[in-house]
mmCIF file of the N, C-alpha and C atoms, coordinates in Angstrom:
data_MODEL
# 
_entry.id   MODEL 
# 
loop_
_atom_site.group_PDB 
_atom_site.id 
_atom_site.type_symbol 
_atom_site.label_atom_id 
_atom_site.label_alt_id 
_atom_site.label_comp_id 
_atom_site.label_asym_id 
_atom_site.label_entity_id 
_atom_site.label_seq_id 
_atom_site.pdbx_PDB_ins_code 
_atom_site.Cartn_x 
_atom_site.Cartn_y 
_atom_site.Cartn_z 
_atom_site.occupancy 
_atom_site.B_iso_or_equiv 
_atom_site.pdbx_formal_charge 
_atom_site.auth_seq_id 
_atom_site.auth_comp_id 
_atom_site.auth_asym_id 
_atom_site.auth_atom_id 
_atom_site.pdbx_PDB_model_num 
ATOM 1   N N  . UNK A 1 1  ? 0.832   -1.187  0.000  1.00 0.00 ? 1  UNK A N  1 
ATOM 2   C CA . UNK A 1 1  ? 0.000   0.000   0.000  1.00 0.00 ? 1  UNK A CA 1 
ATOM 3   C C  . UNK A 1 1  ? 0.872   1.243   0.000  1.00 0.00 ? 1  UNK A C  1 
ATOM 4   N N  . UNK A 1 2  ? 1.995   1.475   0.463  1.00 0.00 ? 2  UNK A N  1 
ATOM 5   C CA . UNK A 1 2  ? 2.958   2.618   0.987  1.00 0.00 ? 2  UNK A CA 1 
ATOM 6   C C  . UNK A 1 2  ? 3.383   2.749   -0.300 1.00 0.00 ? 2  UNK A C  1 
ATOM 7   N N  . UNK A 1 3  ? 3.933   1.753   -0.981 1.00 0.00 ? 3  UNK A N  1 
ATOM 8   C CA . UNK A 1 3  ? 4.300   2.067   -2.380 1.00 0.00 ? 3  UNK A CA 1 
ATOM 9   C C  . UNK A 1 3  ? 3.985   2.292   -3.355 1.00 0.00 ? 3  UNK A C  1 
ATOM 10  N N  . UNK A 1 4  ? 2.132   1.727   -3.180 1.00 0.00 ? 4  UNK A N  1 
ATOM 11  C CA . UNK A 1 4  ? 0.890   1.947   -4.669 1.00 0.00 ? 4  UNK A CA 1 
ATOM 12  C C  . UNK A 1 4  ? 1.477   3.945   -3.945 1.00 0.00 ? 4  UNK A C  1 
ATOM 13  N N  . UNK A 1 5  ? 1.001   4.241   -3.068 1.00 0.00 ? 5  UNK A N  1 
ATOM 14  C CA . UNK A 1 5  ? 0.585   5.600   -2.357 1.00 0.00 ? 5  UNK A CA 1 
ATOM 15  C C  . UNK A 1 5  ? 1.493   6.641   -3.104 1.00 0.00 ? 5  UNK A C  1 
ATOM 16  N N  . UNK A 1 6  ? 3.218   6.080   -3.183 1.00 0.00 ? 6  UNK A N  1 
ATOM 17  C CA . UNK A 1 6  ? 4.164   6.930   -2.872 1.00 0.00 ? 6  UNK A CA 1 
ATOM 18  C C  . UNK A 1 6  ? 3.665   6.754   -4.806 1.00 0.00 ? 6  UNK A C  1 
ATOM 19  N N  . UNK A 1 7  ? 3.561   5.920   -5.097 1.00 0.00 ? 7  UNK A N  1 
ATOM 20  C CA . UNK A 1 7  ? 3.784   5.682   -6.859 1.00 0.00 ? 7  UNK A CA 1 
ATOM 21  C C  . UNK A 1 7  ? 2.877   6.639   -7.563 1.00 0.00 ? 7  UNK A C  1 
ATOM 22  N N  . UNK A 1 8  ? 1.416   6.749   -6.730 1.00 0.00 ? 8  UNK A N  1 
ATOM 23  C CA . UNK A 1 8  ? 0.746   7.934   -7.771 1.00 0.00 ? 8  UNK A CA 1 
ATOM 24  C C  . UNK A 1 8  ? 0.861   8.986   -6.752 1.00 0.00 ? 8  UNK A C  1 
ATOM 25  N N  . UNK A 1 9  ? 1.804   9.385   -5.946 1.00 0.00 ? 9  UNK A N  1 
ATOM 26  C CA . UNK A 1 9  ? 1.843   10.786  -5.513 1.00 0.00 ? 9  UNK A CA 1 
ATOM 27  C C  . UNK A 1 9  ? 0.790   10.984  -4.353 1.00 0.00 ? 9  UNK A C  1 
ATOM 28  N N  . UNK A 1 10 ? 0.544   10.455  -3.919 1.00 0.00 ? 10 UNK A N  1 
ATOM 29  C CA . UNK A 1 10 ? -0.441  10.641  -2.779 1.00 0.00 ? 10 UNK A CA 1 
ATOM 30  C C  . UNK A 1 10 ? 0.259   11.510  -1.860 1.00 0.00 ? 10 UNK A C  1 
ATOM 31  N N  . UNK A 1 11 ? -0.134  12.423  -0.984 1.00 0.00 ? 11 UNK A N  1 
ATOM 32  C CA . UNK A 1 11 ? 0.580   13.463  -0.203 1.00 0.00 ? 11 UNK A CA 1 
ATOM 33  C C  . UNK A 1 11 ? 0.688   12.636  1.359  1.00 0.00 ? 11 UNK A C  1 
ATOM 34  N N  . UNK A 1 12 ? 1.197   12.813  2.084  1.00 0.00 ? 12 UNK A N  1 
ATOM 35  C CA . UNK A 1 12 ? 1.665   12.345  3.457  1.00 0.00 ? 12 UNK A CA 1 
ATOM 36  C C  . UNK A 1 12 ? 0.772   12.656  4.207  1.00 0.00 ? 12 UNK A C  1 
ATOM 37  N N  . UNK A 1 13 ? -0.390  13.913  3.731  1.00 0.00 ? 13 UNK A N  1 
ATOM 38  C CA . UNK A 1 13 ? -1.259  13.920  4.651  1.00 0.00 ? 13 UNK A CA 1 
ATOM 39  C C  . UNK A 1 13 ? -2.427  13.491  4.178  1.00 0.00 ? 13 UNK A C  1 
ATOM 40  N N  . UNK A 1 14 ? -2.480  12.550  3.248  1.00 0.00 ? 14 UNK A N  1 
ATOM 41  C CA . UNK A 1 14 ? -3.934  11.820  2.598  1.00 0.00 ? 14 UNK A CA 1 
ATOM 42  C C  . UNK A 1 14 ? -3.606  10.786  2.523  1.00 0.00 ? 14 UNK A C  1 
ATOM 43  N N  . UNK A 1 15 ? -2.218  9.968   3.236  1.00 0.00 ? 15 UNK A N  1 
ATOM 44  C CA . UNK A 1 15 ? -2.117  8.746   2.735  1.00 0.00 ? 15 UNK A CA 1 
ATOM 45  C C  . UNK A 1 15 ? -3.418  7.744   3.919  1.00 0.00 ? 15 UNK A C  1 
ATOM 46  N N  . UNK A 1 16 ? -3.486  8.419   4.525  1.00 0.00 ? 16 UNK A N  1 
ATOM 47  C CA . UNK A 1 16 ? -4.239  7.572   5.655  1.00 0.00 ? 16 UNK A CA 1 
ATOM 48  C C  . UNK A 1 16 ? -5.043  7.400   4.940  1.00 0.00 ? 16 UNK A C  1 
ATOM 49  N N  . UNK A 1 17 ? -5.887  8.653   4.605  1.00 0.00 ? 17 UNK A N  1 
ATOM 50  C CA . UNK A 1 17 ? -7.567  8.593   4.195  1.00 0.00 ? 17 UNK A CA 1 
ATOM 51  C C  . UNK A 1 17 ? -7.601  7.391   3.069  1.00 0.00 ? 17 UNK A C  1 
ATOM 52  N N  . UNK A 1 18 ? -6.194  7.935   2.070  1.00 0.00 ? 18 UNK A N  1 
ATOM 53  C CA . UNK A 1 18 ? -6.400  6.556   0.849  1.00 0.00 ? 18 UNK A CA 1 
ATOM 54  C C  . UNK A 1 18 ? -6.487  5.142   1.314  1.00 0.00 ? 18 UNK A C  1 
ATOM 55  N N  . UNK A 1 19 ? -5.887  4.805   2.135  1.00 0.00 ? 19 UNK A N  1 
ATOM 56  C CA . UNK A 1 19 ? -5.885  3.554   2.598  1.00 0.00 ? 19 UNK A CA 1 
ATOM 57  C C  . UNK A 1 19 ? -6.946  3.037   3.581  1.00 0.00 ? 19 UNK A C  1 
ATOM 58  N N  . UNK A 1 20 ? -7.325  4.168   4.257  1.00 0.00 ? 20 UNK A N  1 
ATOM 59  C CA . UNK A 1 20 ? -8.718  3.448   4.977  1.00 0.00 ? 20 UNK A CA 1 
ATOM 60  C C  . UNK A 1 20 ? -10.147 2.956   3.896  1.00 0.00 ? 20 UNK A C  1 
ATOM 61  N N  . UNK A 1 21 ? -10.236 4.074   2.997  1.00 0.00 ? 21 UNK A N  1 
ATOM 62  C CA . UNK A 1 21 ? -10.956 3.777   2.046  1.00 0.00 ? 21 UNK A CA 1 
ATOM 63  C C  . UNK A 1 21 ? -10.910 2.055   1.365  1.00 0.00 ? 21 UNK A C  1 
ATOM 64  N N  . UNK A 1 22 ? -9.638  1.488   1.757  1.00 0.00 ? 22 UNK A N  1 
ATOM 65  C CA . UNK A 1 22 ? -9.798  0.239   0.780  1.00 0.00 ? 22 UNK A CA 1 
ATOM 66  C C  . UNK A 1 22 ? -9.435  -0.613  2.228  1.00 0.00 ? 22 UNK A C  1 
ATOM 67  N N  . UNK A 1 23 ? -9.537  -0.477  3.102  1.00 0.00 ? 23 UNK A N  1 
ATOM 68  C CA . UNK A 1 23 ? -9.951  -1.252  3.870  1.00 0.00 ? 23 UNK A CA 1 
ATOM 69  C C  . UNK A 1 23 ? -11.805 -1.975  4.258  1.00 0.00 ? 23 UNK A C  1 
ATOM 70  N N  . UNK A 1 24 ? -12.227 -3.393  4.445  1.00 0.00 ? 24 UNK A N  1 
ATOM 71  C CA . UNK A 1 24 ? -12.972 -4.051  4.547  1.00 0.00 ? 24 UNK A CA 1 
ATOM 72  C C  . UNK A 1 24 ? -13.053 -4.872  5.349  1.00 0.00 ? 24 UNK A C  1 
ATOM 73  N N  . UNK A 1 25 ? -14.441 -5.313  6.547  1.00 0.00 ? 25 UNK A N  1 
ATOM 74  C CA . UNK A 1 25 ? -14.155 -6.130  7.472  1.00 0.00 ? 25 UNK A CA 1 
ATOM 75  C C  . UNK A 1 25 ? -13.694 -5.966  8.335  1.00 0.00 ? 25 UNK A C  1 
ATOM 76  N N  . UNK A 1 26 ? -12.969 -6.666  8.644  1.00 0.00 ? 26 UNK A N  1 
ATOM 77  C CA . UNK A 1 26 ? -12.225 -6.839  10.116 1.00 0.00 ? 26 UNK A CA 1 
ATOM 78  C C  . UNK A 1 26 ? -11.374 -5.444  10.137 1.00 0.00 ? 26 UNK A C  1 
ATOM 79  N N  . UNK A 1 27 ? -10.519 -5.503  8.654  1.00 0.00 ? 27 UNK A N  1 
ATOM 80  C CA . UNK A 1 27 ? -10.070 -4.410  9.050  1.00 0.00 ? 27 UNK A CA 1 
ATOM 81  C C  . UNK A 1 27 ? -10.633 -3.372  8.889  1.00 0.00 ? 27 UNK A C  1 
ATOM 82  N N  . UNK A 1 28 ? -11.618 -2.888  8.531  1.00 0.00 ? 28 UNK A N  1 
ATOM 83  C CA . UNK A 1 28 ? -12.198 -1.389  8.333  1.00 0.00 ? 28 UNK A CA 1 
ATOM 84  C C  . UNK A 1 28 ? -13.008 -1.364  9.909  1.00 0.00 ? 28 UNK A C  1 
ATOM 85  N N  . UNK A 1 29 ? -13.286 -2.698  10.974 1.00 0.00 ? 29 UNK A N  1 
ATOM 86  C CA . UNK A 1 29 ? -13.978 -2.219  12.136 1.00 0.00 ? 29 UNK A CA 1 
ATOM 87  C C  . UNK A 1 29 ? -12.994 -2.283  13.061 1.00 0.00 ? 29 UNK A C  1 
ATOM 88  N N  . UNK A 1 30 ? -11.767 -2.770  12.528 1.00 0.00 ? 30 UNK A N  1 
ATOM 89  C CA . UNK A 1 30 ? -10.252 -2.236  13.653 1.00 0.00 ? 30 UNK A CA 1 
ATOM 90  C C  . UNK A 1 30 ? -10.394 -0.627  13.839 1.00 0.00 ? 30 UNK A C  1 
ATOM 91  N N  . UNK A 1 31 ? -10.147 -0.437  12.083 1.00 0.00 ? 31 UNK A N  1 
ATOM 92  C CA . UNK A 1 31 ? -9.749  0.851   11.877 1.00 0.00 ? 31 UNK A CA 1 
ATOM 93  C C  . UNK A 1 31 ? -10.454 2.015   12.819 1.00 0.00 ? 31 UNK A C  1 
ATOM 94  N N  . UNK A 1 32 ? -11.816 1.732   12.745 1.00 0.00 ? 32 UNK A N  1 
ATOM 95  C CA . UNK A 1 32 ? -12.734 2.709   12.874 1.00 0.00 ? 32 UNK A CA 1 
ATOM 96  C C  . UNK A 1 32 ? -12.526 3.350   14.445 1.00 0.00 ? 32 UNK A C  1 
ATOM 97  N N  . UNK A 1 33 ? -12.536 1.494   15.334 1.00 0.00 ? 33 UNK A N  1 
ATOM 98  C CA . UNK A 1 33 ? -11.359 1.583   16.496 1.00 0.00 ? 33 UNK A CA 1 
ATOM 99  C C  . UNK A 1 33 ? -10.541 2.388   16.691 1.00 0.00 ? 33 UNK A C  1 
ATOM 100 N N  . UNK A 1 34 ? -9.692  2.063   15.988 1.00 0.00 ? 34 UNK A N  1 
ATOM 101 C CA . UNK A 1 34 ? -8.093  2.587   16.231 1.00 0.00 ? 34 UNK A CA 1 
ATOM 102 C C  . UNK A 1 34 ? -7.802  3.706   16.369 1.00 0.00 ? 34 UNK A C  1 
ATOM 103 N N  . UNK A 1 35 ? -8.923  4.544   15.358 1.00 0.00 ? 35 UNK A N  1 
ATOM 104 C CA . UNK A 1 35 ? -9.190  5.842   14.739 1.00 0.00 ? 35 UNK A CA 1 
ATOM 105 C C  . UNK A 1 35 ? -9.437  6.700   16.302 1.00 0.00 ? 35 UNK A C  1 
ATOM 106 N N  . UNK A 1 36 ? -10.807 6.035   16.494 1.00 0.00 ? 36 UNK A N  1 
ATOM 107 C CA . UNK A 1 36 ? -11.171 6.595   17.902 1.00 0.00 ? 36 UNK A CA 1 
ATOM 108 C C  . UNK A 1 36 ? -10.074 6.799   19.275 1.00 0.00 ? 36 UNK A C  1 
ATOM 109 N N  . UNK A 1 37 ? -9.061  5.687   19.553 1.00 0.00 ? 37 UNK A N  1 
ATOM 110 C CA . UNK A 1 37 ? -8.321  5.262   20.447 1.00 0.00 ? 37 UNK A CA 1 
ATOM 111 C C  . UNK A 1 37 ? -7.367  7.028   19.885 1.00 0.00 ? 37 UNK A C  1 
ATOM 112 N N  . UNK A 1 38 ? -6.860  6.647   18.662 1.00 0.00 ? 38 UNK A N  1 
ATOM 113 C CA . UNK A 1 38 ? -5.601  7.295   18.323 1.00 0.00 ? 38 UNK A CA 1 
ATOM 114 C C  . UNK A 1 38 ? -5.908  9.213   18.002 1.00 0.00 ? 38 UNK A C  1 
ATOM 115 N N  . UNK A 1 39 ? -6.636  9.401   17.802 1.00 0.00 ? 39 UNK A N  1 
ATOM 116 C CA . UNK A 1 39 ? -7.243  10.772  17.544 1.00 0.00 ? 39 UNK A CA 1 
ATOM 117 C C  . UNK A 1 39 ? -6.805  11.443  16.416 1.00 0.00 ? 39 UNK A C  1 
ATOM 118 N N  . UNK A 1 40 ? -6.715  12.863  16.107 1.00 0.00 ? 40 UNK A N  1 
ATOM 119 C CA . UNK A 1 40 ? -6.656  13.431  15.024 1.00 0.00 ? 40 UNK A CA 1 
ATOM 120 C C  . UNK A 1 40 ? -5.183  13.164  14.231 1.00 0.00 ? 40 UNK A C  1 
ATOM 121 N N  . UNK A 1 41 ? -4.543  13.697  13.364 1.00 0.00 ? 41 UNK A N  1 
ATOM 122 C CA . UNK A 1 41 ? -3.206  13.966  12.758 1.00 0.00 ? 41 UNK A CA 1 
ATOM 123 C C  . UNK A 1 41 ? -2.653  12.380  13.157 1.00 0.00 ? 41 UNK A C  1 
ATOM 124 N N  . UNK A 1 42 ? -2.742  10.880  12.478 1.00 0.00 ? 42 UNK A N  1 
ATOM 125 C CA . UNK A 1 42 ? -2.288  10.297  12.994 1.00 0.00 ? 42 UNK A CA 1 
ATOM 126 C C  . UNK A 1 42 ? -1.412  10.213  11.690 1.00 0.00 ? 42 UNK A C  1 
ATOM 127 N N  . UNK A 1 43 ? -0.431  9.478   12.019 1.00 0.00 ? 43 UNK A N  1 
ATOM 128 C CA . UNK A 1 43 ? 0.576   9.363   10.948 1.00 0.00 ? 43 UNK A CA 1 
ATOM 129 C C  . UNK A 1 43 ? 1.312   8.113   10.364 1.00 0.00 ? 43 UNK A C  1 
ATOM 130 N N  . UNK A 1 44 ? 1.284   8.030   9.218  1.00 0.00 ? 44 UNK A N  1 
ATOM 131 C CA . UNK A 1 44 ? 1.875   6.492   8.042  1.00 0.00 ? 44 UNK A CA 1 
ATOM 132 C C  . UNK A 1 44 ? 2.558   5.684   9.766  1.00 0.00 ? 44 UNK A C  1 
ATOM 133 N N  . UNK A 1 45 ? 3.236   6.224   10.157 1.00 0.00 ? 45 UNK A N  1 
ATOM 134 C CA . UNK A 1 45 ? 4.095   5.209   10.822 1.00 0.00 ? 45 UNK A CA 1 
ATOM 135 C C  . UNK A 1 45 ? 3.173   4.255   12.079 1.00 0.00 ? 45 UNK A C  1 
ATOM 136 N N  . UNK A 1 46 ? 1.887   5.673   12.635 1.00 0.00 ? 46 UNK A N  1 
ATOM 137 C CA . UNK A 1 46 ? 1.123   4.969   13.266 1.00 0.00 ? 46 UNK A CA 1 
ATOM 138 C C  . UNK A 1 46 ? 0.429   3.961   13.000 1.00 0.00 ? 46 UNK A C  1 
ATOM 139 N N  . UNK A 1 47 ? -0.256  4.169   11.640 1.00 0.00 ? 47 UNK A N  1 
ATOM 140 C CA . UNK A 1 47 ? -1.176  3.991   11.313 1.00 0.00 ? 47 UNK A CA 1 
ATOM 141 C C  . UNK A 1 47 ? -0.297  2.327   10.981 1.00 0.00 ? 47 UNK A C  1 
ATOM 142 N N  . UNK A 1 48 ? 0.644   2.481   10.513 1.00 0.00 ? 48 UNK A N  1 
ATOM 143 C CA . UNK A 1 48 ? 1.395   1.355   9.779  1.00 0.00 ? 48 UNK A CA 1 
ATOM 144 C C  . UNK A 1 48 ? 1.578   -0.062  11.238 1.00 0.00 ? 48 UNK A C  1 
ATOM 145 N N  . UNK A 1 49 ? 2.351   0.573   12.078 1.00 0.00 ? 49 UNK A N  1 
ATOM 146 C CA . UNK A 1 49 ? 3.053   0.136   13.183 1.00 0.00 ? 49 UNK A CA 1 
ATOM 147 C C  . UNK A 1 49 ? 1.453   -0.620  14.063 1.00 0.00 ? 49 UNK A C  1 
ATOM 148 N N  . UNK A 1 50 ? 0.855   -0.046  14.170 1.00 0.00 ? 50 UNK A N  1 
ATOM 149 C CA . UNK A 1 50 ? -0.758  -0.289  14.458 1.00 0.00 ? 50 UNK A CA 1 
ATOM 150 C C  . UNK A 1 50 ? -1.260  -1.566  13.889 1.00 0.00 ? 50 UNK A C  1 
ATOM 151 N N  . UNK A 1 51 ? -1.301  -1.243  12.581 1.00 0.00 ? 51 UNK A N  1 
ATOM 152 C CA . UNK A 1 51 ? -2.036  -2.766  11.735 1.00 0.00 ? 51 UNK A CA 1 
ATOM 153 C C  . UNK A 1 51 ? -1.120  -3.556  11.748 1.00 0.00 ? 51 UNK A C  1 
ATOM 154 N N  . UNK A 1 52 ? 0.297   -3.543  11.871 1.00 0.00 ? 52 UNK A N  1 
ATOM 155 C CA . UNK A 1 52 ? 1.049   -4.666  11.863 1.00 0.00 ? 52 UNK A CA 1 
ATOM 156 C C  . UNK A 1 52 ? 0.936   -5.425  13.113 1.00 0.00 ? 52 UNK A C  1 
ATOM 157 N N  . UNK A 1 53 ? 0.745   -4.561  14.269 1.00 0.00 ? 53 UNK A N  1 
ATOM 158 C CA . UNK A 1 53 ? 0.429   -5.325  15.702 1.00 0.00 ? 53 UNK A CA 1 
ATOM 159 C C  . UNK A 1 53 ? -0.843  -6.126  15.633 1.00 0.00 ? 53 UNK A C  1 
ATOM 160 N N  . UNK A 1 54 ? -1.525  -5.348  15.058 1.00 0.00 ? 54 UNK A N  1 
ATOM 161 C CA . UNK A 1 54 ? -2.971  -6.195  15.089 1.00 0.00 ? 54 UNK A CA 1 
ATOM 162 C C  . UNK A 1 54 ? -3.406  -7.211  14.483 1.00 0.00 ? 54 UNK A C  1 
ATOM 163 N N  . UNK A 1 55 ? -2.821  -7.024  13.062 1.00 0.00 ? 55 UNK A N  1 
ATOM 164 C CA . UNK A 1 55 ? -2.755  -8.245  12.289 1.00 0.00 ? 55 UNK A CA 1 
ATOM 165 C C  . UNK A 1 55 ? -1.616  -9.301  11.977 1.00 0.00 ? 55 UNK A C  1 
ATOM 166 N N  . UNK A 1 56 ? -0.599  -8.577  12.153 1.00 0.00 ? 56 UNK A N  1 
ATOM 167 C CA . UNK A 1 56 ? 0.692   -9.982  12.079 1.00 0.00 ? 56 UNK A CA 1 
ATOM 168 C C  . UNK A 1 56 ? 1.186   -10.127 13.767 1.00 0.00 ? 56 UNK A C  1 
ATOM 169 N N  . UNK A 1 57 ? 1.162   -11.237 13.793 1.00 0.00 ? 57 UNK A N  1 
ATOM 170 C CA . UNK A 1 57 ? 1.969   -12.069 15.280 1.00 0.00 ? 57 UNK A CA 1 
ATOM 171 C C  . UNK A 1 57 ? 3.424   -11.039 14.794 1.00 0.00 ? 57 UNK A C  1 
ATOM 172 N N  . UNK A 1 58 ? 4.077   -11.087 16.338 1.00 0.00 ? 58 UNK A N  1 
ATOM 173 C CA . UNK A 1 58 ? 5.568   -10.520 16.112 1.00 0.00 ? 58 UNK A CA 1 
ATOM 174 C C  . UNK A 1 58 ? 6.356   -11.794 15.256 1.00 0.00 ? 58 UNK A C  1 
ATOM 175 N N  . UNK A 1 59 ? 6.103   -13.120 15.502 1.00 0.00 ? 59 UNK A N  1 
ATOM 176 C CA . UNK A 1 59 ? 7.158   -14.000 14.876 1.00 0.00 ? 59 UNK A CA 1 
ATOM 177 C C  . UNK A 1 59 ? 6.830   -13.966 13.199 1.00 0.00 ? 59 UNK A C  1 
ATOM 178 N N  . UNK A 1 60 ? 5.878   -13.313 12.484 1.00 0.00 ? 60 UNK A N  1 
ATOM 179 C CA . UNK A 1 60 ? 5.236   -13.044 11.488 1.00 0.00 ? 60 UNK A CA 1 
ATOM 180 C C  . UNK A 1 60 ? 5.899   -12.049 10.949 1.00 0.00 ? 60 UNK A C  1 
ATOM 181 N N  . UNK A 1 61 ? 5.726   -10.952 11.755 1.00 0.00 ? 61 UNK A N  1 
ATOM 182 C CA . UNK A 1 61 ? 6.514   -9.505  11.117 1.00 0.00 ? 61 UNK A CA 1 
ATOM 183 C C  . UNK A 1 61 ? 8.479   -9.773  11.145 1.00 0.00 ? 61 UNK A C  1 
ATOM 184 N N  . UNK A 1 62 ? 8.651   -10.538 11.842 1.00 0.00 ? 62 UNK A N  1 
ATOM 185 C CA . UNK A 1 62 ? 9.855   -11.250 12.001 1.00 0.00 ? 62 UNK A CA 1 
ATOM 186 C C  . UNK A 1 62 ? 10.422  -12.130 10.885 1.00 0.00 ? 62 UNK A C  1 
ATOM 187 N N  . UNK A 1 63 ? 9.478   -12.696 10.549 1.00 0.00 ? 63 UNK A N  1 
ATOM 188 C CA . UNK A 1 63 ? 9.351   -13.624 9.495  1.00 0.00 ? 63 UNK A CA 1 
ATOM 189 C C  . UNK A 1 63 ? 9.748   -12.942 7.446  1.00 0.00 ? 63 UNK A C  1 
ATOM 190 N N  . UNK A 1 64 ? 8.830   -11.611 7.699  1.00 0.00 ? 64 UNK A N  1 
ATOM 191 C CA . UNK A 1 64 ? 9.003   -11.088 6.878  1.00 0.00 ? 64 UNK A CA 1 
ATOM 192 C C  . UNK A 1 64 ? 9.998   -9.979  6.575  1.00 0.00 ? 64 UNK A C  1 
ATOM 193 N N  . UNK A 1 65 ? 10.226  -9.510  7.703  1.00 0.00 ? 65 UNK A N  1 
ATOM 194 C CA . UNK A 1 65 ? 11.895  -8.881  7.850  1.00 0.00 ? 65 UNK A CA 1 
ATOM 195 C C  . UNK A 1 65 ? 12.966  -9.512  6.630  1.00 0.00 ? 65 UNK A C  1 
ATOM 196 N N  . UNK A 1 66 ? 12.953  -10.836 7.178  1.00 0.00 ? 66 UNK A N  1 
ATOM 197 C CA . UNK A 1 66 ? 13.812  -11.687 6.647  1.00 0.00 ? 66 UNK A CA 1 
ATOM 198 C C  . UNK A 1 66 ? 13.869  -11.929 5.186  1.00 0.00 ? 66 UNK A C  1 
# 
């Protein structure tokens, strides 16, 4: 997603909005969550660092490091 974003120019402060938009399910009723928890101006790294906790196990994000 960071790279479709960066590829057509998406600005740093719309990358959120683009990506919530194509979220569905589970993840669009995390999001909506998360949204609430995390409040205004949140940012790629939150937003990023966030769904990776929620959806990949650490030995997962570990996994893909690699």
């Amino acid at each position: 997603m960071k790279n479709l974003l960066e590829a057509v120019s998406v600005p740093a402060e719309d990358q959120i909005k683009m990506a919530k938009i194509q979220l569905t399910d589970v993840a669009r009723t995390w999001w909506l969550a998360e949204e609430e928890n995390l409040g205004e101006d949140i940012t790629w790294k939150q937003f990023s660092d966030s769904f990776y906790e929620s959806f990949f196990p650490e030995l997962a994000r570990k996994d893909m490091e690699e």
